[in-house]
C-alpha positions as CSV (number, residue, x, y, z in Angstrom):
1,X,-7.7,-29.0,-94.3
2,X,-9.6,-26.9,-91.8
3,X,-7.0,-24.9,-89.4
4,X,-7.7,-25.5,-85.6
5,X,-6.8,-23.3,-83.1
6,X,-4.1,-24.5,-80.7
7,X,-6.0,-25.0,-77.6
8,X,-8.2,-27.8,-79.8
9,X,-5.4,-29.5,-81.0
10,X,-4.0,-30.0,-77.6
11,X,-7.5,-31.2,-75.9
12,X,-7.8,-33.6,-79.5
13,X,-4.3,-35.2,-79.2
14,X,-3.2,-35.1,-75.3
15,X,-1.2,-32.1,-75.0
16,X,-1.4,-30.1,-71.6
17,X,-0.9,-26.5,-72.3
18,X,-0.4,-24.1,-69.5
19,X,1.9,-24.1,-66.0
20,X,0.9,-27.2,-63.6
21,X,-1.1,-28.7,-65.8
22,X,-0.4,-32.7,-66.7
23,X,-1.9,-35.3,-68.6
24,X,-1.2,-38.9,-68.8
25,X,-0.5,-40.7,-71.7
26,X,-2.1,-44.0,-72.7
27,X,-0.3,-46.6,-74.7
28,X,-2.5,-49.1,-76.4
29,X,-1.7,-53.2,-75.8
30,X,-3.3,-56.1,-77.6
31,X,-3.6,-59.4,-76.4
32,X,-3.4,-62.1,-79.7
33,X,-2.5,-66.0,-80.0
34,X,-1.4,-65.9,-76.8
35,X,1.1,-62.5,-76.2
36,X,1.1,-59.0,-76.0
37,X,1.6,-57.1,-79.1
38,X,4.8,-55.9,-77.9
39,X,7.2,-57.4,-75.4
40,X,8.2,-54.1,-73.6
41,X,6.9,-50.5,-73.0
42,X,8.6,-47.2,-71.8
43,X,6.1,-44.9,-70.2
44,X,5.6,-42.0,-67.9
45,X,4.5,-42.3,-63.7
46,X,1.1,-42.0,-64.3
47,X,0.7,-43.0,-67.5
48,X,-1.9,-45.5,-68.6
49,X,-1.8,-48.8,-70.8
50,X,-4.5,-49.9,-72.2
51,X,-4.9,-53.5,-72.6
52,X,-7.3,-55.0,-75.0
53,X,-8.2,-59.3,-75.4
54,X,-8.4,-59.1,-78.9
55,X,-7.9,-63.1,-78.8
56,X,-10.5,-66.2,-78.9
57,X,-9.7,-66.7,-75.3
58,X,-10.0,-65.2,-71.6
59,X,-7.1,-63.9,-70.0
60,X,-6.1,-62.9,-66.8
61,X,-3.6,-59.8,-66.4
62,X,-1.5,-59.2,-63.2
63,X,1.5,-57.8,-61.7
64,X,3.2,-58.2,-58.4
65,X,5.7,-56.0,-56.9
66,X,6.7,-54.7,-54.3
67,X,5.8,-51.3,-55.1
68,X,2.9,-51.7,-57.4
69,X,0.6,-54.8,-57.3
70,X,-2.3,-55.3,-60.0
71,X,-4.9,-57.7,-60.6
72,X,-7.9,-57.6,-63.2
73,X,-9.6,-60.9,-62.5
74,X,-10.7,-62.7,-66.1
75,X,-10.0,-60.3,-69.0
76,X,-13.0,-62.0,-71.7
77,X,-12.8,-61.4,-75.1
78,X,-13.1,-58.1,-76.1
79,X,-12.7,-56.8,-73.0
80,X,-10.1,-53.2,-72.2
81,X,-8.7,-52.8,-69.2
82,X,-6.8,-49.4,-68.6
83,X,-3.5,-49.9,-65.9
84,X,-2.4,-46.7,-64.3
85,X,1.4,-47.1,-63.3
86,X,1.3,-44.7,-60.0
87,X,5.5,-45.2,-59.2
88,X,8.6,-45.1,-61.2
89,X,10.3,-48.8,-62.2
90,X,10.0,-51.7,-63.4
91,X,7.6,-54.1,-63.8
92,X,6.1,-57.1,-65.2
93,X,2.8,-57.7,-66.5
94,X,2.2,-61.4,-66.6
95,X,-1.1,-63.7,-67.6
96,X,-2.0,-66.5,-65.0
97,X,-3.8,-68.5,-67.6
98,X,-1.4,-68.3,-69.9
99,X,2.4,-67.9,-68.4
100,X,4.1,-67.2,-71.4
101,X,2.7,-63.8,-72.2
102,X,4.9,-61.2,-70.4
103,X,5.1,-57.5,-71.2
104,X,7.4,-55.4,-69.4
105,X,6.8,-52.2,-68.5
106,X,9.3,-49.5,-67.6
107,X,7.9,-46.6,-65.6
108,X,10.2,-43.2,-65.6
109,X,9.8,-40.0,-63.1
């Protein structure tokens, strides 16, 4: 296996090198038979989910808080969205075609 010098490897998988320098992270979401591929996330302010409608239907993704308020209109099939979380909390990520999918998301400092 070829050896990469460090400052490639960071680029390829993410890693910030260097003072002051930061880089979200993205965590990858599916959308199948009607739920999320997971039920709950932990993730970084700033950090993005990605969410992907990898089902036969449309879906709508939203959340309402007070501090954080998202909408993406209709999701169609095959369709990623990427959701910044800007704030520290909690919050929920709900479809308003289909109220049973919930994913939670908890945002740290």
């Amino acid at each position: 296996m070829p050896r990469l010098p460090l400052i490639c490897l960071a680029a390829a998988t993410g890693v910030a090198l260097g003072a002051g320098i930061a880089w979200a992270a993205t965590s990858q979401v599916t959308q199948r038979d009607r739920a999320f591929s997971t039920g709950a996330l932990s993730i970084r302010k700033g950090d993005v989910v990605q969410i992907s409608n990898a089902d036969t239907v449309v879906h709508h993704i939203y959340v309402e808080s007070a501090a954080f308020n998202y909408d993406s209109g209709e999701q169609p099939v095959g369709r990623t969205l990427d959701v910044a979380f800007p704030l520290p909390g909690t919050f929920d990520v709900l479809c308003a075609i289909h109220p049973r999918m919930k994913l939670v998301v908890t945002v740290a400092e």
